[in-house]
C-alpha positions as CSV (number, residue, x, y, z in Angstrom):
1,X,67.0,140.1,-43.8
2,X,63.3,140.9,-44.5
3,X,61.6,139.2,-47.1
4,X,58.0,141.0,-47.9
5,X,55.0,138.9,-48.8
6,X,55.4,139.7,-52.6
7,X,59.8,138.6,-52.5
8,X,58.3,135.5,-50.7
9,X,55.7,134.3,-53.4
10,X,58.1,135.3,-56.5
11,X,61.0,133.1,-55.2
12,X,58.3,130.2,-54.0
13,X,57.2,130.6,-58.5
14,X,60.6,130.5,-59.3
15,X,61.2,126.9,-57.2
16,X,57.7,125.9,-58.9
17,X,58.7,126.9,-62.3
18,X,62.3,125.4,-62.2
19,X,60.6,122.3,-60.8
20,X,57.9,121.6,-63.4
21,X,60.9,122.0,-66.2
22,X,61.2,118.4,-67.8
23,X,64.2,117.0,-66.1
24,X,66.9,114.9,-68.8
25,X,66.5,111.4,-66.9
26,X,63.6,111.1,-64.4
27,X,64.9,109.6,-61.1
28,X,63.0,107.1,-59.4
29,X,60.8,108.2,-56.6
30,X,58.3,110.2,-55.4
31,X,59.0,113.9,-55.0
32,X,58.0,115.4,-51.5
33,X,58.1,119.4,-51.2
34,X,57.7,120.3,-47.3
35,X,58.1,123.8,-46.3
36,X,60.3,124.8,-43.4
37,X,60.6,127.9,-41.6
38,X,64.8,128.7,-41.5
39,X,65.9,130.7,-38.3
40,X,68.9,132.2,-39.8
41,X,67.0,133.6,-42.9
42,X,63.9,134.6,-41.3
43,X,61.5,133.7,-43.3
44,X,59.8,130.2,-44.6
45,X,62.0,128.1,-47.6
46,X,61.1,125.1,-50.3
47,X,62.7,121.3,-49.1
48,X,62.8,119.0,-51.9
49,X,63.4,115.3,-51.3
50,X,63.3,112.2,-53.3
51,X,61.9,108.9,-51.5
52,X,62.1,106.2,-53.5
C-alpha cells in the first residue's frame, strides 16, 4: 500500500483533530504521541499512550 505525502499529512490532521476534541471525563496522565514507522503498512503511524 502506498501512501503519498498529501494521504500521509491528511490522516496525521485527522488523529490531531480527533485528539484536540474535548474528551467527556479527562483521564489522569500525561498524553505522549510518538511516531512509529509500521512495516506491514509501509508508511509512518500516530501511538498514543497515557502515563500517569
Amino acid at each position: 500500500m502506498k501512501v503519498s505525502r498529501r494521504g500521509f499529512l491528511v490522516s496525521s490532521g485527522a488523529a490531531v483533530a480527533l485528539r484536540a476534541v474535548p474528551q467527556v471525563a479527562k483521564p489522569g496522565g500525561r498524553r505522549i504521541l510518538t511516531l512509529v514507522y509500521d512495516k506491514g503498512l509501509g508508511m509512518m503511524r500516530a501511538v498514543e499512550r497515557v502515563v500517569r
